[in-house]
C-alpha positions in Angstrom: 102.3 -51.2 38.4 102.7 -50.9 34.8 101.7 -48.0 32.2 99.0 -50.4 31.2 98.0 -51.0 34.9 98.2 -47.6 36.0 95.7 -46.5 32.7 93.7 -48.9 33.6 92.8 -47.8 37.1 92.7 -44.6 36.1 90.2 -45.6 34.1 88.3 -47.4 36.6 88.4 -44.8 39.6 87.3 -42.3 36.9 84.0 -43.8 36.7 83.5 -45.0 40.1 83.7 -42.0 41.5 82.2 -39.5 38.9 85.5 -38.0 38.0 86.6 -35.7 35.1 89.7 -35.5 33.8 91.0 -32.1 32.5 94.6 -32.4 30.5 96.4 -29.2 29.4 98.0 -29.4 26.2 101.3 -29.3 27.8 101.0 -32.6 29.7 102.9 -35.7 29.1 101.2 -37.3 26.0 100.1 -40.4 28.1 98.4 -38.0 30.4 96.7 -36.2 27.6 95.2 -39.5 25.6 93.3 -40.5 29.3 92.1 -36.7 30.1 88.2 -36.1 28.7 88.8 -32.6 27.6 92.4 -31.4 26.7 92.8 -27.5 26.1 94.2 -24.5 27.6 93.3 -23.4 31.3 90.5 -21.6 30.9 88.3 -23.6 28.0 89.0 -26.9 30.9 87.2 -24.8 33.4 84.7 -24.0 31.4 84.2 -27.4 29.7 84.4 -29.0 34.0 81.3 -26.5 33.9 79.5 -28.2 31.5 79.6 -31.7 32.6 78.2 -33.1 35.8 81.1 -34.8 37.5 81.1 -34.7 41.2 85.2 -34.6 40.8 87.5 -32.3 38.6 90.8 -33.7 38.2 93.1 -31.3 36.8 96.3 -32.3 35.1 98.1 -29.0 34.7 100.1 -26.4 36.9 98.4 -24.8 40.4 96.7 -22.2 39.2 94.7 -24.2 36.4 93.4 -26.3 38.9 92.6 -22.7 41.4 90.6 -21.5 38.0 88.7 -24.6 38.1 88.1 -24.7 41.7 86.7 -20.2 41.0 84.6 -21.8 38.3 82.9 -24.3 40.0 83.6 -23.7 43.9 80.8 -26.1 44.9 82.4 -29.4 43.4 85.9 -31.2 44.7 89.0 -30.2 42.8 92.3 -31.8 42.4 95.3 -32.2 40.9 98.2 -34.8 40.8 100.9 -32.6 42.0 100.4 -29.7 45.0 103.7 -28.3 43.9 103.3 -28.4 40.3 103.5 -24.3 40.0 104.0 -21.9 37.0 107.2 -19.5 37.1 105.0 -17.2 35.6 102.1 -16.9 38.3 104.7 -17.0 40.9 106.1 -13.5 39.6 103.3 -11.8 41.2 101.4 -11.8 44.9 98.2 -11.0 45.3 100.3 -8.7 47.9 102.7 -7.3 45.6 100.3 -6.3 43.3 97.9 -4.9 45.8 100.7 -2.5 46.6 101.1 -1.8 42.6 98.3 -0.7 42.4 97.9 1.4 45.4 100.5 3.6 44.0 98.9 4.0 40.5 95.3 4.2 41.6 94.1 5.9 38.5 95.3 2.3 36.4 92.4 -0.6 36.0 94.5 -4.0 36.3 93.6 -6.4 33.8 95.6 -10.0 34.5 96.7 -12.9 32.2 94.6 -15.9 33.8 98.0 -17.7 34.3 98.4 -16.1 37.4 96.9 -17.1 41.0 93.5 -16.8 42.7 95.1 -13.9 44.7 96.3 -11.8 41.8 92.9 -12.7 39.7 91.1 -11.5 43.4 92.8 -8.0 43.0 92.5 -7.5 39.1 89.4 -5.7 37.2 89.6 -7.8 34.2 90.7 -10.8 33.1 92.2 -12.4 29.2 93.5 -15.1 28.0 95.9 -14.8 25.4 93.7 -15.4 22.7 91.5 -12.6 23.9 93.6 -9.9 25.2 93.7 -8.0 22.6 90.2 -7.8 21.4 89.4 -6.9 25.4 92.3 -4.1 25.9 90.7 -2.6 22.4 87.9 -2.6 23.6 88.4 -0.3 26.8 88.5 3.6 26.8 91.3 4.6 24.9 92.7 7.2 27.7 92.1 4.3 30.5 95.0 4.0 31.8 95.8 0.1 32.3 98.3 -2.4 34.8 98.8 -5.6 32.8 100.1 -8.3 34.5 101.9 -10.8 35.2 103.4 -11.3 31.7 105.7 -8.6 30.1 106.1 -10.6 27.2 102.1 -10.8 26.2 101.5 -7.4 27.3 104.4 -5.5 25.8 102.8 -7.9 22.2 99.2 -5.8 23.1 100.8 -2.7 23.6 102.3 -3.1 19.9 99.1 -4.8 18.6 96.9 -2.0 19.8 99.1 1.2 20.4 98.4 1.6 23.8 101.4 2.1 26.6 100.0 -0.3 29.4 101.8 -0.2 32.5 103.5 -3.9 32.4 104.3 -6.1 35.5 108.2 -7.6 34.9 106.8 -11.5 34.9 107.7 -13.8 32.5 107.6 -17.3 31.6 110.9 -18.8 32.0 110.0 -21.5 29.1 108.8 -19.0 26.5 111.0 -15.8 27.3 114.6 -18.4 26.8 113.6 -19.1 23.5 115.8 -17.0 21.0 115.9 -15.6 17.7 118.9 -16.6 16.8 118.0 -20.1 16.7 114.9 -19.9 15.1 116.5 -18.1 12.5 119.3 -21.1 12.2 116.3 -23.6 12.0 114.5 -21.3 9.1 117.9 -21.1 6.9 117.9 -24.9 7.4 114.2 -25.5 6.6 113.0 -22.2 4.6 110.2 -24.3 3.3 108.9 -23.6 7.2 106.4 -21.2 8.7 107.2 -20.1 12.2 104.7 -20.0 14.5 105.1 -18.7 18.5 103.3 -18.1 21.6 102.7 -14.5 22.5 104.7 -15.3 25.8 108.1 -15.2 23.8 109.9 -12.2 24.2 110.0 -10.0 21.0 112.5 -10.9 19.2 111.4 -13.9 18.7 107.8 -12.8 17.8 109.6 -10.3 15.7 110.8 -13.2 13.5 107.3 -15.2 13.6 105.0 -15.9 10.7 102.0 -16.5 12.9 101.6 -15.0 17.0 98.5 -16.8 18.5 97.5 -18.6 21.5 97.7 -22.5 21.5 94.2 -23.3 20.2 94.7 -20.1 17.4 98.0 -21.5 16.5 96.5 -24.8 16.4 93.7 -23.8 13.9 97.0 -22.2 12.0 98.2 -25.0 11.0 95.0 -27.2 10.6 93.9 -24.5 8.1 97.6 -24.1 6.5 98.5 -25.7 2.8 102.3 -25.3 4.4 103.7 -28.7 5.6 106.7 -27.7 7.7 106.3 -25.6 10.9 109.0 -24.2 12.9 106.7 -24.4 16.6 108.2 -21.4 19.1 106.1 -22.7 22.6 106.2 -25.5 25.1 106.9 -29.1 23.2 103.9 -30.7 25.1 101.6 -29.3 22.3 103.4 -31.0 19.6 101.2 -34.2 20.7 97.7 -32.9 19.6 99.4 -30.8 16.2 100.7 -34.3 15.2 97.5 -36.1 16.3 95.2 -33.8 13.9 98.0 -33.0 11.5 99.7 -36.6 11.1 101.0 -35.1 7.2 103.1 -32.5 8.4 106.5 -32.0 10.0 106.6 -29.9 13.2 110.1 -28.4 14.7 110.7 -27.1 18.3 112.9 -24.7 18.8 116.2 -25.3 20.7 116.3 -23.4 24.3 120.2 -23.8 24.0 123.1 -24.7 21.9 123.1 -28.4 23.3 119.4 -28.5 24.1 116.6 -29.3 21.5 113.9 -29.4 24.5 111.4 -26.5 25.3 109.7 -28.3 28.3 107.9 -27.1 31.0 109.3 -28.5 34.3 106.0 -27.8 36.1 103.9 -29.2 33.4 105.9 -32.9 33.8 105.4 -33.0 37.2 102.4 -34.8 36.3 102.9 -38.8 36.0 100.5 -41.4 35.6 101.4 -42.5 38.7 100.4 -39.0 40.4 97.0 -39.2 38.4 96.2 -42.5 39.7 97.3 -42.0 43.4 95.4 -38.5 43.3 92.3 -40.2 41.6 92.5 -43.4 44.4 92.9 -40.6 47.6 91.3 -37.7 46.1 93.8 -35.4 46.8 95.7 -32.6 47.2 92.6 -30.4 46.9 92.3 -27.2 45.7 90.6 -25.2 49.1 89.9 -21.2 48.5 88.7 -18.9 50.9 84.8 -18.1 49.8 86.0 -14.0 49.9 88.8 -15.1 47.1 86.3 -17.1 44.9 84.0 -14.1 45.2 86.6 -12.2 44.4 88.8 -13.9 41.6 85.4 -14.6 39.7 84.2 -11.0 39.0 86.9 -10.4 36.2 86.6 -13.7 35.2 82.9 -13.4 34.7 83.5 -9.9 33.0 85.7 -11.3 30.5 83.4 -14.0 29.6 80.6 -10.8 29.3 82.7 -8.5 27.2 83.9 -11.5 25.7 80.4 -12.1 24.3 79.4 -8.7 23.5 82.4 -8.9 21.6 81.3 -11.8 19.4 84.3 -13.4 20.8 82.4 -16.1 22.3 78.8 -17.3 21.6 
């Protein structure tokens, strides 16, 4: 089939059978213009919540698709690619970290959601990394605190709020090879440019940022900005909804390497159009979790949406 074909009965199957389709904004751009909601992982979930679909399709890595599925465990969810996984989630087991925390039992554990149903399962508290901040402030000052799986975005808190969380050594392999050094090149080239970066970058690069926000913060960055040049230090699938709602301004992505100008996520463009369409037609793979894991995973989830709101965070 063609891309028109393939969009086409995408379309189609959407309606017939009550689907919904979730795009992260680090999909293929194709994917993104057919998905209902595009967003980050969690603000999907939540928006799958609001809808009454009978099917959530979700174009994004694994562990997207398991928040979805914790959110709404009584509807079908599924994804276009069962192997489409995050090198960040799979730096730490629900296993592994059980053990972690067996031998500091006087830490909490409060978990970037990129990770898996099994890690969320044996956290206290969940963030996101536009709220992890505001939630690790918010906690006793002499708690003492496990963040995982992300060393990059915890050892960014630590700085941000002066505490010395214990950090778990994960990264993501897309945001921690991003360098300095290069940003800096691209700067001296374009010093009419504002850098902005993902809190996921290690910090040197941070170190060198005008802006450190989560997508939809550094999103609302630039919306909001007079500036019309933007060195962008994050995954190059976003660089389709900054240009659709920014159309006058110039965006840059930062080179991973000397001969490579690309910051994609492998895992992300697993996802194809032909994927979607075959995963739409069969309805599968499916996300299936154990009712003692959804029970679980959704207690720090749910607490971080209550201390979220007591927070003012969210409404």
């Amino acid at each position: 089939m063609t891309t028109a074909d393939y969009k086409k009965e995408i379309e189609r199957l959407k309606k017939e059978k009550n689907a919904v389709i979730l795009g992260h904004y680090y999909q293929i751009d194709e994917i993104q213009a057919l998905s209902d909601f595009v967003g980050d992982s969690l603000a999907l979930a939540q928006e799958a919540q609001r809808t009454d679909a009978s099917i959530i399709v979700f174009c994004g890595v694994h562990f997207m698709a398991e928040t979805a599925k914790i959110l709404n465990p009584k509807r079908k969810v599924i994804l276009p690619d069962v192997n489409a996984s995050c090198s960040l989630a799979e730096s730490c087991s629900g296993a592994d970290l059980k053990k972690f925390k067996e031998a500091h039992p006087d830490h909490i554990v409060v978990s970037y959601v990129n990770c898996s149903a099994e890690v969320k399962a044996e956290s206290d508290l969940i963030c996101t990394s536009g709220n992890a901040e505001k939630l690790v402030n918010a906690l006793p000052k002499d708690q003492k605190i496990i963040f995982a799986p992300d060393k990059n975005l915890g050892g960014y808190i630590n700085r941000q709020t002066g505490r010395n969380m214990l950090l778990w050594n994960g990264v993501c392999t897309v945001h921690d090879a991003l360098e300095a050094e290069n940003i800096l090149k691209l700067k001296a080239e374009n010093p009419d440019a504002l850098v902005i970066a993902h809190p996921e970058c290690n910090s040197a690069v941070l170190a060198v940022s005008d802006f450190v926000g989560s997508t939809k913060a550094m999103l609302g960055y630039i919306k909001s900005s007079e500036k019309k040049k933007f060195i962008v230090a994050t995954e190059s699938g976003i660089l389709y909804e900054m240009k659709k709602n920014n159309p006058d301004k110039k965006f840059l992505t930062v080179p991973s390497g000397e001969n490579c100008a690309c910051t994609d996520c492998a895992y992300m463009k697993m996802n194809t159009l032909e994927k979607l369409y075959l995963c739409l037609r069969d309805e599968r793979p499916e996300i299936i979790l154990s009712d003692d894991i959804i029970e679980r995973a959704s207690k720090p989830i749910v607490k971080m949406l209550e201390m979220s709101k007591e927070l003012g965070i969210i409404k």
